[in-house]
MISE-434203 format. One record per residue (C-alpha): x, y, z. Coordinates in steps of 0.5 Angstrom, whole numbers, plus 500, padded with zeros to 3 digits. Example, Ala and Ser with C-alpha at 12.3 -4.5 7.8 and 13.67 -1.06 7.14 Angstrom:
REM MISE-434203
[[525; 491; 516]];
[[527; 498; 514]];
REM end
This chain:
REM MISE-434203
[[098; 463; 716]];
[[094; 468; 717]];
[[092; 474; 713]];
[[094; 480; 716]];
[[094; 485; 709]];
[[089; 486; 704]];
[[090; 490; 698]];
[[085; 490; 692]];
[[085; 494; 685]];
[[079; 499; 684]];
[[077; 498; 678]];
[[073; 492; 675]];
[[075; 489; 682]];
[[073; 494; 688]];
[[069; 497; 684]];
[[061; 495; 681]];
[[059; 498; 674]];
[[058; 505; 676]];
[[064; 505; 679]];
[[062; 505; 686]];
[[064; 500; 693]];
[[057; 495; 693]];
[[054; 495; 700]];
[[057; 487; 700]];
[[064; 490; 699]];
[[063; 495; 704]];
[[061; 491; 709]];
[[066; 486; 708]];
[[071; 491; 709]];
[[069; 493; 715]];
[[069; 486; 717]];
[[076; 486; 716]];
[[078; 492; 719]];
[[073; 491; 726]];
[[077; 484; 725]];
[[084; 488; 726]];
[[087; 487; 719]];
[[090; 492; 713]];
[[087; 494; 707]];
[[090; 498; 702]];
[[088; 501; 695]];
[[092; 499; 689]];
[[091; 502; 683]];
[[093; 506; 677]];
[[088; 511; 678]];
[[091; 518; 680]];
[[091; 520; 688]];
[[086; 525; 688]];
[[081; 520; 685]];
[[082; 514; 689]];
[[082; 519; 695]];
[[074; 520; 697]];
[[073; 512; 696]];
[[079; 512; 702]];
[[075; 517; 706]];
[[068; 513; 705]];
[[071; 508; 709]];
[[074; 511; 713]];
[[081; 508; 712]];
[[088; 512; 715]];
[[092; 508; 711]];
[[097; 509; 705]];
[[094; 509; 698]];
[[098; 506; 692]];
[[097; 510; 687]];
[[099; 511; 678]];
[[101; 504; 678]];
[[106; 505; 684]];
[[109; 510; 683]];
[[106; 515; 688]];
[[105; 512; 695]];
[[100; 517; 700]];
[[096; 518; 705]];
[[088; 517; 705]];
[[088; 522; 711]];
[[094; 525; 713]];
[[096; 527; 706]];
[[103; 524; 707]];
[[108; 522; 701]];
[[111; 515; 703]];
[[114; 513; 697]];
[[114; 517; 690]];
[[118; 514; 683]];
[[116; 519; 677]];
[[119; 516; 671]];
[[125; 520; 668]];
[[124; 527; 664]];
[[129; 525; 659]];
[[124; 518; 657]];
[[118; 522; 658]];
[[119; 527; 653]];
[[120; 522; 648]];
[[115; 518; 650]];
[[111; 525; 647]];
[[115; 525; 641]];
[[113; 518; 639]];
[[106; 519; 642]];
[[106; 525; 636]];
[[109; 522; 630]];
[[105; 516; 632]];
[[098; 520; 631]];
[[097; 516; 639]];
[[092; 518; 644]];
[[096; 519; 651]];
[[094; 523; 658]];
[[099; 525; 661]];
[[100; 525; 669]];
[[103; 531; 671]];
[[101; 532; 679]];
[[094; 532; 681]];
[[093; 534; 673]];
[[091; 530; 667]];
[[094; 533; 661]];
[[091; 532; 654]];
[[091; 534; 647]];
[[084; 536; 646]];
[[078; 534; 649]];
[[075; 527; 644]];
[[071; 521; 646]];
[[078; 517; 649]];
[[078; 523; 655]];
[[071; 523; 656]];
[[071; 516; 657]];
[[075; 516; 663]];
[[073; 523; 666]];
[[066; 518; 666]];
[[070; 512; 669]];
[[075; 516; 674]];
[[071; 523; 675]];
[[077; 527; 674]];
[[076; 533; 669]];
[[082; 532; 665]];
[[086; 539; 662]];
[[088; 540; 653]];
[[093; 544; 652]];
[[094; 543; 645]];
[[100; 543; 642]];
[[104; 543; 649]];
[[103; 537; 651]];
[[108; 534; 647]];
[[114; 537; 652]];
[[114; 537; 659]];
[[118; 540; 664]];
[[115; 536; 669]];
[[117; 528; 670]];
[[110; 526; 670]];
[[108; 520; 675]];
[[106; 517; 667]];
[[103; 516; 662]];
[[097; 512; 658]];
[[097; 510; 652]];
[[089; 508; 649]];
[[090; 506; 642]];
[[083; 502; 638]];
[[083; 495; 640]];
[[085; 491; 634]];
[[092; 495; 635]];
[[093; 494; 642]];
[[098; 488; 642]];
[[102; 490; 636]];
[[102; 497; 640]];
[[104; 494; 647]];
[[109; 489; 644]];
[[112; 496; 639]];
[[112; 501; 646]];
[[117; 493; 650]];
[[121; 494; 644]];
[[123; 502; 643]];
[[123; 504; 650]];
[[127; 497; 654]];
[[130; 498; 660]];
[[127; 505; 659]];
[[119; 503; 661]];
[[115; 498; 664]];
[[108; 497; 660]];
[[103; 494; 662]];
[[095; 494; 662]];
[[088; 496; 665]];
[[083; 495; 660]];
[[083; 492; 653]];
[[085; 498; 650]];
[[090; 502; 655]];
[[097; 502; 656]];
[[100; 504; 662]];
[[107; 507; 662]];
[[112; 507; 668]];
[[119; 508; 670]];
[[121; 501; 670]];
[[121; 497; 677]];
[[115; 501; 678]];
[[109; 497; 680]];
[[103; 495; 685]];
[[106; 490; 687]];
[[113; 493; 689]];
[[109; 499; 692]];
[[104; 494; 697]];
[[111; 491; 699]];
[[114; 497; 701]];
[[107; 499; 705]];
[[106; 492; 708]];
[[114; 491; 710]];
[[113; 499; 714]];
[[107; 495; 717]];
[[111; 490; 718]];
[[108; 484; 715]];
[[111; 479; 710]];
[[110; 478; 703]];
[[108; 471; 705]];
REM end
């Protein structure tokens, strides 16, 4: 069956280590496209940093973005799909966030709220180049649902950290993982691949 649509993550898979498209994928891309096929973007990054690698290829096509739950247009700007996760969860998400002692980021628009700047947020400022914002105390209550939220925890915790967030917040959140020590938090059903569906199916093509 021929392939109609392609869809890659960013990160460790797009991107090389300076968190760049290689002159080999470009070209490969571009091969696709001059070949009439599709190609999205998926990633958990947020829309405003996957954004200029889209403008750089030059595609006009919808972004998946925060794992899913925000589904944009690289040029035209246009919301397709948006999935926030709910007030009620992520406020107590916060709340177990703070009497944890966990770091978190919290996605609210095209911000990144933080506690204070340390050496978690300016690893992922290097990695996303997106400035994040410290708010102190306040990050802890929200009156904005946020598209979600990450979790980072020391490496030798990250599976009983995981396994503890699948089983305070079921049927509350979906939790999954980008790197060895983040944890992504969405609403549950949020995902990229229900994103890429919905894009593909807007295109008309099928999952198979």
């Amino acid at each position: 069956m021929e392939i109609k649509l392609i869809a890659s993550d960013m990160d460790d898979t797009l991107l090389n280590k300076d968190c760049q498209i290689s002159p080999r994928n470009e070209a490969a891309i571009r091969k696709a496209l001059d070949a009439g096929k599709i190609f999205l973007i998926a990633t958990g990054r947020m829309y405003v940093s996957v954004r200029p690698y889209a403008e750089k290829l030059g595609l006009d096509v919808p972004l998946v973005t925060y794992n899913g739950a925000l589904v944009k247009g690289s040029l035209s700007g246009k919301v397709y799909y948006e999935h926030k996760m709910k007030l009620s969860t992520a406020n107590e998400v916060l709340a177990y966030c703070r009497e944890r002692g966990y770091y978190l980021q919290l996605y609210v628009g095209d911000s990144i709220l933080i506690k204070q700047e340390n050496d978690c947020s300016r690893m992922y400022t290097k990695i996303s180049g997106i400035q994040t914002t410290a708010i102190g105390e306040a990050l802890y209550h929200t009156d904005e649902a946020p598209y979600k939220i990450l979790v980072m925890t020391k490496s030798e915790e990250f599976a009983d950290v995981w396994q503890q967030f699948k089983e305070d917040f079921a049927g509350k959140l979906d939790v999954t993982s980008s790197k060895d020590n983040f944890l992504e938090l969405m609403e549950p059903g949020v995902n990229k691949w229900e994103a890429v569906k919905s894009v593909a199916a807007s295109y008309g093509v099928q999952p198979q």
